[in-house]
N, C-alpha and C positions, 0 to 999 in steps of 0.2 A: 504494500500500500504506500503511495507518493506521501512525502512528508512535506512540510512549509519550513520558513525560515532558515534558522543555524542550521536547521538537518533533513536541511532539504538534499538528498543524494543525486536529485534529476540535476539540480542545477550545478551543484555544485560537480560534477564528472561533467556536463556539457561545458560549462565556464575552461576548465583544465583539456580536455577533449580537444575542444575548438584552437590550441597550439598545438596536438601533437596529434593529426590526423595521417601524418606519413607515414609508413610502416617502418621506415628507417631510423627514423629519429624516436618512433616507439618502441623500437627493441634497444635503442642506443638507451633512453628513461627507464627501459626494465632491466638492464644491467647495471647501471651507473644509483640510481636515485637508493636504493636502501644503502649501499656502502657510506653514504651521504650521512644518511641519519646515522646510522651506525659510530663512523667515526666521530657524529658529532658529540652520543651518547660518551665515545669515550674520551673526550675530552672533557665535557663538561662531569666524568667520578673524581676531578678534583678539583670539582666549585664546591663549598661546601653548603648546608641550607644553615639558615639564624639562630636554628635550636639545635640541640645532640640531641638524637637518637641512638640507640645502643646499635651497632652495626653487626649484620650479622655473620659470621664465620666458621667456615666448612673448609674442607678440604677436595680436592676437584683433580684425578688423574695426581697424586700425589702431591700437587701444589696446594698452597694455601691460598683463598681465595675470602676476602672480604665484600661483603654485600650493603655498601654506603646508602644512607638514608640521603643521597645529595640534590644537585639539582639534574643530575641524568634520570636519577628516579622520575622524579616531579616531570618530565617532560617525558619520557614512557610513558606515565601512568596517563596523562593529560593527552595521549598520541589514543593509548588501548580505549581509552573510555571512550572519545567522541570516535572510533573506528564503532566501536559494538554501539552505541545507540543509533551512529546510521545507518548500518545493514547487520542482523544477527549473524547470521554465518559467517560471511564473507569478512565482518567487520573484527566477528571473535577471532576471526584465524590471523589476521593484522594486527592484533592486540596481543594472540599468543608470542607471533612473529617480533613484537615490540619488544616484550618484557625477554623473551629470548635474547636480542639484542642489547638489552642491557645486562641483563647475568655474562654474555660473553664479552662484551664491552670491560666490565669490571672486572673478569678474569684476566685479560690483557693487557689492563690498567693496572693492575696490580704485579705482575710479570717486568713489563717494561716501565712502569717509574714515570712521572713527570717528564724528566727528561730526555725521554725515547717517545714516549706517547703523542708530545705536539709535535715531536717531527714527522712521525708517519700518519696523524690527522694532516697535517699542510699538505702533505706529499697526496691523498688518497682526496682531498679539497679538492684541490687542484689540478688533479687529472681526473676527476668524475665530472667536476661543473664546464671546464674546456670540456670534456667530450658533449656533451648537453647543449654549449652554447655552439659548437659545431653542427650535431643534429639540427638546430634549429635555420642556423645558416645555411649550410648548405644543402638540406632535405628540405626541411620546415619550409624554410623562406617564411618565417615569420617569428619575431622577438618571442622573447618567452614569458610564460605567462605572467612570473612575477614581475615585471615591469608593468603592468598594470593593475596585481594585485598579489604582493608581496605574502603575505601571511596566510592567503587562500591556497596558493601555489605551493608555497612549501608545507604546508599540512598537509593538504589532499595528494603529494606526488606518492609517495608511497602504498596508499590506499587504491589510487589509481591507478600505476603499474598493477600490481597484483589484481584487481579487478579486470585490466586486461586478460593476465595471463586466464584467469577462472572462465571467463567467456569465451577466448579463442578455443584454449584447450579442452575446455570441459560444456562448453555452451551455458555458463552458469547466469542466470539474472536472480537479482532482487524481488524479482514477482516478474508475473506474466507484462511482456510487453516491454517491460523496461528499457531493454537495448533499442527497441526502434524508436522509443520516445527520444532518446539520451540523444540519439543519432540525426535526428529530426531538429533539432535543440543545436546541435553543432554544427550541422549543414548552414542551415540559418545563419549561426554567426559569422562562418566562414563566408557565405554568399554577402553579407554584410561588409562584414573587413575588407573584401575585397573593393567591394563596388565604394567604400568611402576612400581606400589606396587609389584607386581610378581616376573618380573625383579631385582628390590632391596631386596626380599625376597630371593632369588635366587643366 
């Protein structure tokens, strides 16, 4: 059933959709866009949050592995929630996918130390978003989405990909109809963008 608002998932996959309609530059976002969150998780296991929490500590393949109450948590947990209230299935399996991302994040974080960790987040930045702003360049031919909507675009990419992959591979929708609506909703925009490109070309 269509949702309104924050959680609305028609618009908000047609809004992201309508940049990455090429096949190319959407298998370049389904490679690149988790490694993104990922390393972002693991740089931000040593921001800390304002209060202590007792952290919790296990052992993982014989290493020692701490599980920080920090600010990777709080951005997981803020990724997994609004994934599962906008689609159950699909949304929980993005959510498992998140917190996955952080218990491996904070294993890795804990292995390489501050001082190994922000250089292989800059390194893994850096060749994931060049490849993305490539896709868009030279497949796309059209900026990406966050330059028009910065915080929709990076929330929704990860959710996005994988909702791709659920539908090509697996023909998965939301409910009945979903994909031709979403498709319908991006055609449009793209039919749009263009004709005001035209216009300003013009």
């Amino acid at each position: 059933m269509a949702r309104t608002g924050l959680f609305d998932l028609e618009k908000h996959l047609a809004f992201y959709g309508a940049y990455h309609s090429n096949p190319m530059n959407i298998a370049i976002h389904t490679l690149f866009v988790w490694p993104i969150f990922f390393s972002a998780l693991l740089i931000l296991y040593f921001v800390p949050l304002f209060f202590n929490i007792p952290n919790v500590e296990f052992s993982l393949f014989g290493y020692d592995v701490a599980l920080v109450w920090n600010l990777g948590f709080v951005v997981a947990l803020v990724y997994s929630v609004f994934y599962a209230s906008l689609d159950l299935k699909a949304g929980s399996l993005a959510a498992v996918l998140c917190v996955h991302c952080w218990v491996a994040s904070s294993f890795l974080a804990c292995r390489l130390g501050f001082s190994l960790a922000w250089k292989l987040v800059l390194v893994v930045q850096l060749v994931c978003w060049t490849a993305q702003f490539i896709g868009h360049g030279v497949f796309e031919k059209r900026a990406p989405a966050l330059l028009d909507n910065l915080v929709q675009a990076l929330i929704m990419a990860p959710l996005f990909v994988l909702l791709e992959v659920l539908m090509s591979l697996f023909g998965y929708e939301p409910y009945p109809g979903f994909h031709s609506i979403v498709q319908e909703k991006i055609e449009a925009d793209i039919k749009a963008w263009k004709e005001n490109k035209q216009q300003l070309l013009s």
